[in-house]
Structure formats: structure tokens, C-alpha cells
C-alpha positions as CSV (number, residue, x, y, z in Angstrom):
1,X,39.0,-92.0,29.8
2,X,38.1,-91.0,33.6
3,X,36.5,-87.8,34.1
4,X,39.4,-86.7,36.1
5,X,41.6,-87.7,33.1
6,X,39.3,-85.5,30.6
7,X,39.7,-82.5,33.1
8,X,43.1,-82.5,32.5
9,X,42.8,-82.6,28.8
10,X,40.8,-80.0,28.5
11,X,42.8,-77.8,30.9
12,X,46.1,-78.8,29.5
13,X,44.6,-77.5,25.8
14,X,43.2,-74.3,27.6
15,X,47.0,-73.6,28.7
16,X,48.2,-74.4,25.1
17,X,45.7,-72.0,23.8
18,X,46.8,-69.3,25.8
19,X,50.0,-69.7,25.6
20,X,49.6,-69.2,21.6
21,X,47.3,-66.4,22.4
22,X,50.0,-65.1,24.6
23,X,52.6,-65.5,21.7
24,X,50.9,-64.0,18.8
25,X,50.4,-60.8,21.1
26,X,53.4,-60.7,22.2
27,X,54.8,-60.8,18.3
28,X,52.1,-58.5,16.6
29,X,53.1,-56.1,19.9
30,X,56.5,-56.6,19.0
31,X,56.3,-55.7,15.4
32,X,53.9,-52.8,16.2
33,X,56.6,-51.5,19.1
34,X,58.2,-47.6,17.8
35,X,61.6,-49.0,17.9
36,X,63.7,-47.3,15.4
37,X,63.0,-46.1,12.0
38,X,65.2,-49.2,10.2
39,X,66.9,-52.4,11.3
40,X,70.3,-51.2,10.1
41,X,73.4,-50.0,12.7
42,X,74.1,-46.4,11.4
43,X,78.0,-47.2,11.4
44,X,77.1,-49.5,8.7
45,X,75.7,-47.3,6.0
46,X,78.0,-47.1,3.6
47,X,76.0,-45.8,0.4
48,X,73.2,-42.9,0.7
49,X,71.1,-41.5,-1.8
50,X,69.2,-37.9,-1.1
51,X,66.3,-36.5,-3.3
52,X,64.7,-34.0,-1.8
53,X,61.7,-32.3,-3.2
54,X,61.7,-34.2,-6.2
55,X,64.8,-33.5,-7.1
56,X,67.3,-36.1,-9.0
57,X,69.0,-38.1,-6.1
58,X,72.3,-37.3,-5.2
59,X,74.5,-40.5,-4.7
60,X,77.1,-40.5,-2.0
61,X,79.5,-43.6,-0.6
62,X,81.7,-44.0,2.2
63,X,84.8,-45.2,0.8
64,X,88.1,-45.5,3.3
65,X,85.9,-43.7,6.2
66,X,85.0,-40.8,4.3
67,X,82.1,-40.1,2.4
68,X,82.0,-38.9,-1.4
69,X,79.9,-37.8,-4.1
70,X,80.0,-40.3,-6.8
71,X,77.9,-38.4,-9.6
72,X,80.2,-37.6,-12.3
73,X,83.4,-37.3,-11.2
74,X,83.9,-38.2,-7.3
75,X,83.9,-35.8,-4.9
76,X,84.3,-35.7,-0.6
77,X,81.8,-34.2,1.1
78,X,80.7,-32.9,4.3
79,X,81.4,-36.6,6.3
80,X,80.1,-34.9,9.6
81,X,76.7,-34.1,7.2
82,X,76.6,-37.8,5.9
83,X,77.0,-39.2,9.3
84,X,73.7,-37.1,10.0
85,X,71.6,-38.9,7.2
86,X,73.3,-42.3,8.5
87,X,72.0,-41.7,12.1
88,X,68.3,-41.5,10.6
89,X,68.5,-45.6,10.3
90,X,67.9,-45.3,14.1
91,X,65.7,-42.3,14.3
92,X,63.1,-43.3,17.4
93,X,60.1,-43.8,16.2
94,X,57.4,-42.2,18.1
95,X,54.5,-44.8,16.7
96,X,53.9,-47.1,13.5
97,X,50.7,-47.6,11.5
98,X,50.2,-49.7,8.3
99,X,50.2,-47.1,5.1
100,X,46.3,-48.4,4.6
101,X,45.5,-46.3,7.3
102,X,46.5,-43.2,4.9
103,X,45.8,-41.3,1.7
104,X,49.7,-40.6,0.7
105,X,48.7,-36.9,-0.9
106,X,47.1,-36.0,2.5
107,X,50.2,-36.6,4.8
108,X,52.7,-35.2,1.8
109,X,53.7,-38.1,0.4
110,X,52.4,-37.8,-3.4
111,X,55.5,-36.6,-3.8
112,X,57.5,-37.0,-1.0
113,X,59.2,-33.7,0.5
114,X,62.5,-36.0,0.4
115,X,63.4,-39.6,-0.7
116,X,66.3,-41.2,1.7
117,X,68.0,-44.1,0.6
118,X,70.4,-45.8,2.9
119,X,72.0,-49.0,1.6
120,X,68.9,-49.2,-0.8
121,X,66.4,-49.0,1.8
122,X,64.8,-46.4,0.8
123,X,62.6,-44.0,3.5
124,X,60.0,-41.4,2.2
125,X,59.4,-38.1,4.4
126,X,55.8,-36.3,4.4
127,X,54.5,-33.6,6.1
128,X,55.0,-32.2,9.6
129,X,52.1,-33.4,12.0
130,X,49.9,-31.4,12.9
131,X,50.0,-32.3,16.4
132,X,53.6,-31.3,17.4
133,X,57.4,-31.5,15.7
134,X,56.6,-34.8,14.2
135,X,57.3,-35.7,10.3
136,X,55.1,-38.7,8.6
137,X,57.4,-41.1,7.5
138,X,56.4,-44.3,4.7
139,X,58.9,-47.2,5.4
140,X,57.8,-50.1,3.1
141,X,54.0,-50.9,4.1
142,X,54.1,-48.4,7.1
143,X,53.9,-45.3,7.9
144,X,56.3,-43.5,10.8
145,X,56.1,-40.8,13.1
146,X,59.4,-39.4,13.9
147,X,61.1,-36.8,15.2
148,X,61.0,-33.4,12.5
149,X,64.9,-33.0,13.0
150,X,65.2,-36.5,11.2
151,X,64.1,-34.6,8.1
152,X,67.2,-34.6,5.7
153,X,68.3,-31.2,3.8
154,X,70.8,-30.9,1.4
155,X,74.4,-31.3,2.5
156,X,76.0,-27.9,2.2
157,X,78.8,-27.7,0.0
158,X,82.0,-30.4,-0.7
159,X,85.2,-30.5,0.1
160,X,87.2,-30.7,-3.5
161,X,91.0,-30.4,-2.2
162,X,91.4,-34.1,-0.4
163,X,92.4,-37.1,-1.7
């Protein structure tokens, strides 16, 4: 092999490597990026369940475009309410970090204030930072920072005289 022929080699494998480099960045970066609190389309959620502070869940589903309490004997509810816990799929997410980075009890998870399930993924709300309006927020392996008016409460009341 000429010398010319072994400078090429070398810098063909020092593009490959970069390239890869490049790639790998480019996918931890993406995986790291806020984004939005879950991969699922709000307008898709069609079963919610809402414990909040440690509370038994509360099981709703949406069932011909309305939503209903299905403990015990169905109920409709507040649709305009449900909507709202829907719309928390794509809360923006202000930054991620892995859970590891956290004690749970110290940011409020150990319990959590309230447990939000939305077509069984399920979404755990802490505290409120410390540093502004911001709620800690465990998804799976990682922890949120989100918006405080993401925080579910209680759906007020039901509506008992539709069919």
C-alpha cells in the first residue's frame, strides 16, 4: 500500500469516526431535548386515572367523546376537566434528568403529591421547585421539570342527568 494510499485510509476512518461521534451526540442530545412530558397525542387519551395525595385512583374513560367515571356505577364528568389532564401528555418540559440524580423523598415523591395515569402511562408529581413555578415530575427512569399548572387537582363535581 502507497503512502498516499494509507493517508487516505486513515483519513477516510477519521471521517467514519466522527461521523459516529457526531451521531451518538446527536441521539443522546435528542433523547435529553425537554420536548414534551409523554409521546402520546392528547386527543388520544382515552382512559385516565387520578390519585392525588394518596388517595385511591379515580378511573375515568372517554367513551362516544365524552368522558365518564367508571367506579361503581358510570358517571359523566366534567369533559372540559378531563381534556385538561389529557393536555398534560404534552406538558413542555422545561428540562430532563435521570431519577439517579435524585433522592425521591427530597423532591416529594415518597409519596407522590398526585399519581396521573393516561392510557396506563403513569406520571408521578413532586414538589414545587424551589427555583420558580416549576413541579418535579418522575416519568419512568426520569425526572421532569414542568410547568406547576400541569399539576392535576380533583375534577370538581359530575354531571349525573346525561345519557
Amino acid at each position: 500500500m502507497t503512502r498516499a494510499s494509507r493517508r487516505r485510509l486513515t483519513l477516510l476512518a477519521a471521517v467514519v469516526a466522527l461521523l459516529a461521534a457526531a451521531g451518538w451526540q446527536w441521539q443522546r442530545d435528542a433523547q435529553a431535548a425537554p420536548g414534551s412530558l409523554l409521546a402520546l397525542d392528547p386527543a388520544s387519551v382515552d382512559r385516565i386515572a387520578l390519585a392525588i395525595s394518596g388517595a385511591p385512583a379515580v378511573h375515568y374513560e372517554k367513551r362516544d367523546g365524552h368522558w365518564w367515571i367508571v367506579d361503581g356505577t358510570p358517571r359523566r364528568t366534567d369533559d372540559g376537566r378531563l381534556a385538561e389532564l389529557a393536555d398534560t401528555a404534552a406538558a413542555n418540559v422545561l428540562s430532563w434528568r435521570p431519577a439517579s440524580d435524585f433522592q425521591p423523598a427530597k423532591i416529594g415523591l415518597v409519596p407522590p403529591a398526585a399519581v396521573l395515569t393516561l392510557n396506563g402511562q403513569r406520571i408521578e408529581f413532586g414538589e414545587t421547585s424551589v427555583t420558580g413555578p416549576q413541579r418535579c415530575v418522575r416519568v419512568g427512569e426520569r425526572i421532569a421539570l414542568v410547568p406547576a399548572h400541569y399539576t392535576p387537582r380533583p375534577p370538581t363535581g359530575h354531571v349525573t342527568d346525561l345519557h
